[in-house]
C-alpha positions in Angstrom: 40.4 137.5 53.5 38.2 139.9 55.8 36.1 137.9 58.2 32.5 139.1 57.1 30.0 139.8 60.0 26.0 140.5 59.6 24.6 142.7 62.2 20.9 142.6 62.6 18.8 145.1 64.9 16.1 147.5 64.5 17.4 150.0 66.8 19.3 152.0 64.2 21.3 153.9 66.6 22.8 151.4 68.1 23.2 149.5 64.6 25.3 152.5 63.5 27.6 152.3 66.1 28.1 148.6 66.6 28.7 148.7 63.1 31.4 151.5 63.0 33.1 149.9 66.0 32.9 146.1 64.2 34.6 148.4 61.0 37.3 150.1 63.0 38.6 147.0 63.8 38.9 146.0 59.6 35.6 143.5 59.4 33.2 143.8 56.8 30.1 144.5 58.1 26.3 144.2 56.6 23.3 145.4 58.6 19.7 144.2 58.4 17.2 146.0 60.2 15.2 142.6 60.7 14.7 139.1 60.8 13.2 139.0 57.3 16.1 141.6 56.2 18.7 139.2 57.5 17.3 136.2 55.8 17.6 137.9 52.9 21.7 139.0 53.7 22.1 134.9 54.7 20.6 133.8 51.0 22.6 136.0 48.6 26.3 136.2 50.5 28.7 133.5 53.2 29.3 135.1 56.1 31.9 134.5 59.0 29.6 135.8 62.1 26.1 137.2 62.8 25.4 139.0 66.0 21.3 139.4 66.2 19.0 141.3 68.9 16.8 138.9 70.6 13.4 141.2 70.6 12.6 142.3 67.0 9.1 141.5 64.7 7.9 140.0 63.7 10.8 137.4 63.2 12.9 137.9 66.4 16.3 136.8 67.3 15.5 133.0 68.6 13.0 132.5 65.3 15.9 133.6 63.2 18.5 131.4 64.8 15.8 128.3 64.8 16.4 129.6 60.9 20.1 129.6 60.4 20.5 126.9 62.0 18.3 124.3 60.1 20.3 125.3 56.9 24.1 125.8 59.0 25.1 124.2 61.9 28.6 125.9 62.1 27.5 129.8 61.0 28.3 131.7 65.1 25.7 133.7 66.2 26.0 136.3 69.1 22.8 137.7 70.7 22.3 140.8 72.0 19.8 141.0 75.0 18.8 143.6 77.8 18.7 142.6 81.2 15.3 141.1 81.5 15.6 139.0 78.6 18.8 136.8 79.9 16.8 133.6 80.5 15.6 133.8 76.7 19.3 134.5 75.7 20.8 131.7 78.2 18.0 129.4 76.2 19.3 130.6 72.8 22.7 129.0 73.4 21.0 125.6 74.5 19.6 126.3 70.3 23.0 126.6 68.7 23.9 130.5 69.3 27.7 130.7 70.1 26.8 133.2 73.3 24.9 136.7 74.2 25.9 140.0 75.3 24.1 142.2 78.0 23.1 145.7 76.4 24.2 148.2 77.1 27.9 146.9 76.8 31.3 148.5 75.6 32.8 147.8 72.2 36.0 145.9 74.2 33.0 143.6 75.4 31.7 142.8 72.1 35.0 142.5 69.9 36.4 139.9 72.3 33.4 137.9 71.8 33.9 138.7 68.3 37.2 137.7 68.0 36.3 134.5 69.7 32.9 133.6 67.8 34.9 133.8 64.0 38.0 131.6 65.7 35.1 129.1 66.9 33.5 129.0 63.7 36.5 128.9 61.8 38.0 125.9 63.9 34.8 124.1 63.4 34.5 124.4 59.7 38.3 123.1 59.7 37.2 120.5 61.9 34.7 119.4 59.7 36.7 119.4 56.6 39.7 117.2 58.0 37.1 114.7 58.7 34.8 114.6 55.5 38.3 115.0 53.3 39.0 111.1 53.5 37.5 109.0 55.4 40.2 106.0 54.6 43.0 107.5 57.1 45.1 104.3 56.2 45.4 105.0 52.3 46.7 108.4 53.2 49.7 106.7 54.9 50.0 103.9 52.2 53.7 103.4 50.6 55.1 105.5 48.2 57.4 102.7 47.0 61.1 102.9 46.4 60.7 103.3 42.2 63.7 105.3 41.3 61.2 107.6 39.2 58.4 107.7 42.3 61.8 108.4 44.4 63.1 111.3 41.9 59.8 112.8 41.7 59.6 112.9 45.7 63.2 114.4 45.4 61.5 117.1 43.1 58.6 117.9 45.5 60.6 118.2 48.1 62.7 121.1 46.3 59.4 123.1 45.3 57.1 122.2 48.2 57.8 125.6 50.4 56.5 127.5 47.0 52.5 127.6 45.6 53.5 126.7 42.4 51.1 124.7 40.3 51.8 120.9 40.3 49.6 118.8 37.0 50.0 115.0 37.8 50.1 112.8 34.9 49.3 109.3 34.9 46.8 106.1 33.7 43.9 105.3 36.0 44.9 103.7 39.3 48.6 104.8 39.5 48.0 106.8 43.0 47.5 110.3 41.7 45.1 111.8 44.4 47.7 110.0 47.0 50.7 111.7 45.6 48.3 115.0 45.4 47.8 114.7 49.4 51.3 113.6 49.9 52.6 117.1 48.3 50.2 118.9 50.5 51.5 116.6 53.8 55.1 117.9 53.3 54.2 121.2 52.0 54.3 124.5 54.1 50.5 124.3 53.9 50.2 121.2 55.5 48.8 122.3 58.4 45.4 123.9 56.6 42.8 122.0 55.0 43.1 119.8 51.6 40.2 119.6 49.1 39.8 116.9 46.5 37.2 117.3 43.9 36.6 115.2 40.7 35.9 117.5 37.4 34.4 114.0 35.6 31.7 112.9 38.7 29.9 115.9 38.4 27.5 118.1 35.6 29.1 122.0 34.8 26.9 124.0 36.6 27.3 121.4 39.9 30.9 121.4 39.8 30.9 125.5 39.5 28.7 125.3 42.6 31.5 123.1 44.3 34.4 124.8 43.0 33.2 128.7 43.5 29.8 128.4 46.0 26.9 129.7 44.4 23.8 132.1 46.3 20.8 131.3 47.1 17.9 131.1 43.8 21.6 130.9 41.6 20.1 127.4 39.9 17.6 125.2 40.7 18.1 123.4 43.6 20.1 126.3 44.8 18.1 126.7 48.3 20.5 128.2 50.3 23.7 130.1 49.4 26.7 127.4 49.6 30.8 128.3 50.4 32.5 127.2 47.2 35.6 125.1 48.3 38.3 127.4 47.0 36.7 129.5 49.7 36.7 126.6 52.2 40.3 125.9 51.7 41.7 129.0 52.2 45.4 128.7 52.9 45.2 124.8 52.0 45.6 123.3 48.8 42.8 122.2 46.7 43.4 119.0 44.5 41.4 118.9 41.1 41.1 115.3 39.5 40.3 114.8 36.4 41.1 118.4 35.2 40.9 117.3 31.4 36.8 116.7 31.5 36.5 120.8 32.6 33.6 122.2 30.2 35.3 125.3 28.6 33.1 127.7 30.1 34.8 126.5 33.7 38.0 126.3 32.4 37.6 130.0 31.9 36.2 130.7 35.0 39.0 128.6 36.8 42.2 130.1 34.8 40.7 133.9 36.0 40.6 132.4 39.7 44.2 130.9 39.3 45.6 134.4 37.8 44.0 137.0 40.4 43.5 135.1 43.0 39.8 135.9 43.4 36.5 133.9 43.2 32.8 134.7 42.2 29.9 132.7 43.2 27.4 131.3 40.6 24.6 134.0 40.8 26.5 136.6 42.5 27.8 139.7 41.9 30.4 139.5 44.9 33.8 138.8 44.6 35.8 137.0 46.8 39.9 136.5 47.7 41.2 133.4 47.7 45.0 132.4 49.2 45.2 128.4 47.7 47.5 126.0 46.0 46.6 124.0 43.2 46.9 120.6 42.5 45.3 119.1 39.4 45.2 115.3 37.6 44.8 113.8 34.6 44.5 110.6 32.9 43.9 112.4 29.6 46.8 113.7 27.4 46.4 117.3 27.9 49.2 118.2 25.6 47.2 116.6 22.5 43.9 118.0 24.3 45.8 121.8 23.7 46.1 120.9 20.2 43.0 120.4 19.1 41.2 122.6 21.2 39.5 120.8 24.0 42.0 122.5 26.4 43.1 125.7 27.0 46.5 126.5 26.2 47.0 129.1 28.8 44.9 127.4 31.7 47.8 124.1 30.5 50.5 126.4 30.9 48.8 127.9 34.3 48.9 123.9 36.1 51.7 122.7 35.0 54.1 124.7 35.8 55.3 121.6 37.6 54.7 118.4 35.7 54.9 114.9 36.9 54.4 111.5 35.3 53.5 108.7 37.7 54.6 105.8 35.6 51.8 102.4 35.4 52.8 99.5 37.7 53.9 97.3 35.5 57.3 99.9 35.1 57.0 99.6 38.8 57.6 95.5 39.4 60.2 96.4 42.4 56.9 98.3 44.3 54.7 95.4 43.7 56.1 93.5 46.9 55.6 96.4 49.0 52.1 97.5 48.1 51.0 93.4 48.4 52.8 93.7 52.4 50.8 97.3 53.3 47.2 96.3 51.4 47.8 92.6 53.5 48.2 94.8 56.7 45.5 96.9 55.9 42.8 94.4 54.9 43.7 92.0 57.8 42.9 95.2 60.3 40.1 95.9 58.5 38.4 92.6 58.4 40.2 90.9 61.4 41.6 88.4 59.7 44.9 87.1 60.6 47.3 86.3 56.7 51.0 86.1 57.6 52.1 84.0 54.5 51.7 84.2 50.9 51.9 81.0 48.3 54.8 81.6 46.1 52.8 80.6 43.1 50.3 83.2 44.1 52.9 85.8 44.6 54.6 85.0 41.3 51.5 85.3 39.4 50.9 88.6 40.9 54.3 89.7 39.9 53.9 88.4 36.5 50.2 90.7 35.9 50.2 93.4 33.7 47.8 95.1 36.5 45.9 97.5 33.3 44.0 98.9 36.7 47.6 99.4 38.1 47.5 100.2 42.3 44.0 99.9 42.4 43.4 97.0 40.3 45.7 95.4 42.6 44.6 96.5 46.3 41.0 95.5 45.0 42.6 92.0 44.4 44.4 92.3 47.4 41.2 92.5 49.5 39.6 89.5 47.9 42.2 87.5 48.5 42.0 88.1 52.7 38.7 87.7 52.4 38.6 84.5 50.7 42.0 83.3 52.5 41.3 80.1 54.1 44.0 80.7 57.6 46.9 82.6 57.2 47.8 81.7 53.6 47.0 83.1 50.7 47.0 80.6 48.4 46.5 80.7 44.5 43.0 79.6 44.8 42.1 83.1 46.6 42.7 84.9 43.5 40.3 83.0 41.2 38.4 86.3 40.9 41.5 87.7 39.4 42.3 88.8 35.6 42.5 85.6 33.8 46.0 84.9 33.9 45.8 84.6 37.2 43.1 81.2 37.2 45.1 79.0 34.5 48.6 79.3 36.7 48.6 76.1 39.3 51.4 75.0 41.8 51.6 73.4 45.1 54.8 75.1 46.7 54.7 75.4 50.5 53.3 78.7 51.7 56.0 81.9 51.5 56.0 84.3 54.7 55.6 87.9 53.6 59.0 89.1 54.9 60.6 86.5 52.7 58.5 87.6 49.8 59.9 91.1 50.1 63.3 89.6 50.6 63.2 87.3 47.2 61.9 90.2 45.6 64.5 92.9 46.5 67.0 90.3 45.8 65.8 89.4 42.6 65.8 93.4 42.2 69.6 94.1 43.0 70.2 91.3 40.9 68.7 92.6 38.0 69.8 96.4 38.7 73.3 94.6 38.5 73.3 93.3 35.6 71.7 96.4 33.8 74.8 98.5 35.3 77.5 95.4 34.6 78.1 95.7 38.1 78.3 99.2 38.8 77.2 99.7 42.4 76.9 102.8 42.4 74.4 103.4 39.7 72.2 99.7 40.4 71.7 102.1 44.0 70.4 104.8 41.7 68.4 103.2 39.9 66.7 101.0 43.0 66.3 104.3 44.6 68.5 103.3 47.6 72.0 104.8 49.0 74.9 102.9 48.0 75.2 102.3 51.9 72.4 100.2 51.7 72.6 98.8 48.8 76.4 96.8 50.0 74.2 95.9 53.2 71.7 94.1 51.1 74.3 92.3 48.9 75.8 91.2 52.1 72.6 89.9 53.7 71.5 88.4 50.6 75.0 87.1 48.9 74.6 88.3 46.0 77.7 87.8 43.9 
């Protein structure tokens, strides 16, 4: 994508050949011959840099950055200045502008500072993303589990994650899809560029187009100021689309041309815009019935899925419950300061035994009730009276279960079963638990498992 600059002076000689200079080196470049003029440039199209003269009217250089500023706080701005006016200039910086340049100067001079101001405000805006992408930093390192279908599907991404290829994640409500969307991205060649998630159900058509593609200034109402879509923000990145069966038609066009040519327009503009992205998309929905009956485009279908997963529900994941109950148990006690270390056997069991219909959520938001309410370190049956109701009408008074020996019951209890599905064939109970075969003789061992 060409870095787009705006170059604002009312001296049109020197205008013409800043601007030929900025062009020789393959920026876009826009002129405005005044404040006014520039505000104008700022409402209707996103730009990468604006270099300003300090003494224009009747809006000058500092009342235009006082301007830019109150609506973006990242946008660099260079000033130009002659040599009297250096304190004004020095003072402009104190405001927000990235630096100033004494006139006259050499076009060297200004395209270093150039160079410099778009890497600046292109580090800043990545800056910015990182942070406001999640602020949870713990979820995003949460277990994948050891599911032999989780651990095939991780086998698959791993083959496909050096390509852009689509990737549409299936599953019911709460089985981890945006965290299998960001782990894809982690081990991904784009990994090191920003990911986007944004959910097509939260938000009305013309809001989500505004997300999704940016819009210009007067585009809608509420539109006060032109906005970057994120599809522009995420350049190189991957963009991670939830929800991608509640898209209005008229987006799922709109989306399906940006997939094909690679290219973006903003609601209200007439400017188009390259885009270099991966996407991710996720549904709860059955898409495939969706197609049938018209709600959903075949071709945009065919377009995400080109990779399709299936994140089963956890109650086809009973070997992955012990694990997530360990991590969400670490999490909550750093989160609250508490201090569990055990777990009651009855309460475990009856978590086991749950048909968890909100699947991983259901059960971290269970999870983090029962820290709270622990009384100690134990969490004892009583701390999950808030639970579904099979959890309040099952009673017992075994002695507390620490949580490494939970996990060591339950993988037992796991080979055991694995096992007996295979009639003793080691080699495919290790397939099936998602484990080498190595491992799976160690366990035996250490367990003595017959």
């Amino acid at each position: 994508m060409t870095d787009k600059i705006l170059l604002v002076d009312d001296e049109l000689d020197l205008l013409s050949t800043v601007s030929r200079a900025l062009k020789r080196q393959g920026y876009t470049v826009h002129t405005a011959t005044s404040g006014a003029e520039a505000l104008e440039a700022l409402s209707e199209t996103i730009y990468d840099l604006v270099i300003s003269d300090l003494a224009m009217e009747p809006i000058d250089g500092m009342e235009l950055l006082k301007r830019v500023r109150s609506i973006d706080t990242l946008l660099p701005i260079i000033m130009m200045t002659g040599v009297g006016s250096i304190e004004t200039a020095v003072e402009s910086i104190k405001l927000g502008a990235y630096h100033y340049i004494t006139k006259p100067f050499t076009p060297q001079e200004l395209l270093l500072l150039v160079h410099r101001a778009i890497e600046h405000g292109q580090l800043n805006r990545k800056l910015e993303s990182i942070q406001a992408r999640d602020d949870n930093k713990e979820s995003d390192s949460m277990v994948i589990g050891n599911n032999a279908m989780i651990q095939q599907m991780m086998t698959t991404m791993d083959k496909v994650s050096e390509s852009d290829a689509p990737i549409l994640i299936q599953g019911e409500t709460g089985t981890g899809k945006s965290l299998f969307a960001k782990r894809i991205h982690t081990i991904s060649s784009r990994a090191d560029k920003s990911f986007f998630t944004i959910d097509c159900g939260a938000l009305t058509e013309t809001l989500l187009e505004s997300e999704l593609f940016g819009h210009v200034k007067g585009a809608f109402t509420g539109a006060t100021r032109t906005k970057r879509g994120l599809l522009e923000e995420a350049q190189g990145g991957t963009i991670f689309l939830d929800e991608i069966g509640d898209l209005s038609p008229s987006t799922q066009v709109k989306l399906l041309r940006a997939i094909q040519e690679k290219e973006i327009k903003p609601v209200g503009s007439n400017t188009s815009s390259i885009i270099d992205v991966r996407f991710l998309a996720a549904t709860s929905r059955d898409l495939e019935s969706g197609v049938e009956t018209g709600e959903f485009r075949k071709d945009l279908y065919y377009r995400l899925a080109v990779i399709p997963v299936r994140l089963p529900p956890l109650r086809e994941r009973q070997d992955d419950i012990v694990l997530f109950v360990d991590f969400f148990v670490r999490k909550f006690n750093k989160r609250y300061n508490k201090a569990v270390t055990a777990i009651d056997p009855s309460a475990m069991q009856v978590i086991l035994d749950s048909p968890w219909p909100g699947n991983i959520r259901e059960l971290e938001n269970v999870i983090e009730r029962a820290v709270l309410l622990a009384n100690g370190e134990t969490i004892a049956l009583n701390s999950l009276n808030t639970c579904p109701q099979s959890f309040a009408t099952m009673q017992t008074h075994n002695a507390p279960l620490p949580l490494k020996t939970a996990v060591s019951k339950a993988e037992a209890t796991a080979i055991r079963t694995a096992l007996k599905a295979t009639n003793g064939n080691r080699s495919k109970a290790a397939q099936i638990l998602g484990i080498g075969r190595t491992t799976l003789y160690e366990k035996i061992d250490a367990y003595r498992i017959d």
